[in-house]
C-alpha positions in Angstrom: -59.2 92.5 286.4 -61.8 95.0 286.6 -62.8 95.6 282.9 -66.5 96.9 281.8 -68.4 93.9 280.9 -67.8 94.4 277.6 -64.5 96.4 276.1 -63.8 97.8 272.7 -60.1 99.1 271.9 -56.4 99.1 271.1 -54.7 96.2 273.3 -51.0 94.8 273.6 -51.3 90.8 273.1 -48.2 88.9 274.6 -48.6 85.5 273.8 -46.6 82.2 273.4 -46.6 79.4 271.0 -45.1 76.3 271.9 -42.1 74.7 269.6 -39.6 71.9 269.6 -37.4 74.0 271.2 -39.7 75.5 274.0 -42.0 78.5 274.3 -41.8 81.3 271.8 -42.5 84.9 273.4 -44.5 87.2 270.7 -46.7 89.9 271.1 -49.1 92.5 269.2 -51.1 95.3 268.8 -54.1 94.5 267.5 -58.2 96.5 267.8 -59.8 93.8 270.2 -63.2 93.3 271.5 -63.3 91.4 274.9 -66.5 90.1 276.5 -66.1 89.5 280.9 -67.4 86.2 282.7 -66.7 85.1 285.6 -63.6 83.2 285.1 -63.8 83.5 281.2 -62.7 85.9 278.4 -64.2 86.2 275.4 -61.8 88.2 273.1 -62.3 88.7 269.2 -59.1 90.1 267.7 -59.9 92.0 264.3 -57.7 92.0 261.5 -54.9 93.0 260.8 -53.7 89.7 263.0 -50.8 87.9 262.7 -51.7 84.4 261.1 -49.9 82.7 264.3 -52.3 84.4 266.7 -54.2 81.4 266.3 -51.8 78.9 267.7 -51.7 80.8 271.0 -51.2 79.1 274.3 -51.2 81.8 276.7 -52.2 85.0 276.3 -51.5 88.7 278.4 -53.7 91.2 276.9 -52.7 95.1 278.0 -56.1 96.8 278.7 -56.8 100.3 279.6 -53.6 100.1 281.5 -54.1 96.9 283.2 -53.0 93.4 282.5 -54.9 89.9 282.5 -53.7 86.7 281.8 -54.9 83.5 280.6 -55.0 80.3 278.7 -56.3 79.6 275.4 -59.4 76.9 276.1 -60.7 77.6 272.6 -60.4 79.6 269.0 -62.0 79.9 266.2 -61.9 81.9 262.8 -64.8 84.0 262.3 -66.3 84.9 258.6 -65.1 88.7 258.9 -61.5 87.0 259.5 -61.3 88.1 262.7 -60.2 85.4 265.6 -62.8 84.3 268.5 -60.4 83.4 271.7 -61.8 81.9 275.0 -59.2 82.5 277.6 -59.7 81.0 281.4 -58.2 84.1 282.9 -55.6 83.3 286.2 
């Protein structure tokens, strides 16, 4: 994905939590700032966020019209209440 090293904006966040009875498909709108490295996103979700955000797997953010996947390798709840995700993007 070819994103600005650093992005501030609207995205669409598709993401799935796993259950006892398999993946659960949700998704989002949510303000979003997302940090690029190679390999990595950094992606701070703002508030208003759904409380389950944080249980993510995977996650598909929509991005200026483009889509990146990945897998949630860490989160974290920051003091403004907003959510810290580290996605390996694939």
């Amino acid at each position: 994905m070819n994103l600005p090293a650093l992005f501030n904006g609207k995205a669409r966040i598709d993401y799935t939590q796993d259950t006892l009875f398999g993946p659960l498909a949700k998704h989002v709108e949510c303000q979003v700032s997302v940090q690029r490295r190679p390999g990595w996103l950094v992606v701070k979700v703002f508030q208003p966020l759904p409380e389950d955000l944080h249980d993510a797997q995977t996650v598909v953010f929509a991005l200026e019209g483009r889509r990146t996947s990945g897998v949630v390798k860490d989160r974290q709840r920051l003091s403004d209440h907003s959510l810290r995700l580290e996605l390996e993007t694939q």
